[in-house]
C-alpha positions as CSV (number, residue, x, y, z in Angstrom):
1,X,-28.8,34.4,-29.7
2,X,-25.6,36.5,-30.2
3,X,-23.8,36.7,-33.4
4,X,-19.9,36.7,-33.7
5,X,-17.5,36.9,-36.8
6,X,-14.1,34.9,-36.3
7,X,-11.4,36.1,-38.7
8,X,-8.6,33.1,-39.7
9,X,-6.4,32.6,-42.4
10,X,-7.2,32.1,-46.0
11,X,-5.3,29.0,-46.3
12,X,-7.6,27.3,-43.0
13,X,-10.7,28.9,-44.7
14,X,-9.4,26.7,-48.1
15,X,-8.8,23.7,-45.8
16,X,-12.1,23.7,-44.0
17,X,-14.3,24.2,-47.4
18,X,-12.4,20.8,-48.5
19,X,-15.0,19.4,-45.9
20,X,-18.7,20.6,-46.7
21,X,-20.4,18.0,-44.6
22,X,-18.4,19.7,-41.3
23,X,-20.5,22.1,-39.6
24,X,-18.3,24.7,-38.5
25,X,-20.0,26.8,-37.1
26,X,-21.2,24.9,-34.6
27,X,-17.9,23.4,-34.0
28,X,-17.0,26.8,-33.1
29,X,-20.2,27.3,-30.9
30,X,-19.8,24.1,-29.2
31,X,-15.8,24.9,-28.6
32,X,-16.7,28.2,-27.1
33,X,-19.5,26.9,-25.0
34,X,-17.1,23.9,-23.2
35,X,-14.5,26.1,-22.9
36,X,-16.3,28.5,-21.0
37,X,-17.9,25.9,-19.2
38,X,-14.5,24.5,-17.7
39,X,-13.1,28.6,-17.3
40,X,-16.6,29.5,-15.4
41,X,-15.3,26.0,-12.9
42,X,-12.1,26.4,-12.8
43,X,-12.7,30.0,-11.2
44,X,-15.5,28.5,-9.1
45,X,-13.0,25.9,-7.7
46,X,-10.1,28.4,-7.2
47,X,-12.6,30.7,-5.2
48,X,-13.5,28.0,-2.9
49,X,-10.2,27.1,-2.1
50,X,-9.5,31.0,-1.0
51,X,-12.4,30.7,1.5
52,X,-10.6,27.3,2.9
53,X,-7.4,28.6,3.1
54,X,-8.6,30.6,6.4
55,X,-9.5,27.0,8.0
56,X,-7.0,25.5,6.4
57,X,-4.3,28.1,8.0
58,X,-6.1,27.7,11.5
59,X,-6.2,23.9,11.4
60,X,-2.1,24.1,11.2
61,X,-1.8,26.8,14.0
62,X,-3.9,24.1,16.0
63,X,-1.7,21.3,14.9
64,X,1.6,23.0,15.8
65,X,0.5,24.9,19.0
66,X,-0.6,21.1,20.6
67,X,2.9,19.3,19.1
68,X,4.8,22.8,21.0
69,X,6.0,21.3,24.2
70,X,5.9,17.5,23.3
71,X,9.3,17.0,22.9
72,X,10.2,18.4,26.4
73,X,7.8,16.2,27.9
74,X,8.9,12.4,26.0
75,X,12.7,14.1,27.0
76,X,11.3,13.9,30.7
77,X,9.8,10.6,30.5
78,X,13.0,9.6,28.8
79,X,11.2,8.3,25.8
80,X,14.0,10.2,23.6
């Protein structure tokens, strides 16, 4: 296991020695570890969506190239 030093301010350090039974060091560990946790998905996530976004753009061309036309034809049938 890695070892890190965290620098804070002296009047945190006196706060947090008002409460011995608090483990803060693994406060800090545990912290570190969740937040890089939910970083580590959150990139995950947004690099999945970049691969959709090619299907995602064709899906739309699809849509609008069978919608082009339409309104000429319910004109001609005198739906509109």
């Amino acid at each position: 296991m890695v070892s890190i030093t965290v620098s804070i301010p002296e009047d945190t350090r006196a706060l947090m020695k008002q409460f011995p039974e608090m483990n803060w060091s693994g406060f800090v560990k545990k912290s570190i570890e969740e937040k890089a946790r939910e970083i580590a998905e959150s990139e995950r996530l947004k690099k999945n969506l970049r691969n959709e976004q090619e299907t995602i753009d064709w899906s739309v061309k699809l849509q609008r190239a069978s919608r082009q036309g339409r309104l000429d034809i319910l004109k001609k049938k005198g739906l509109l």
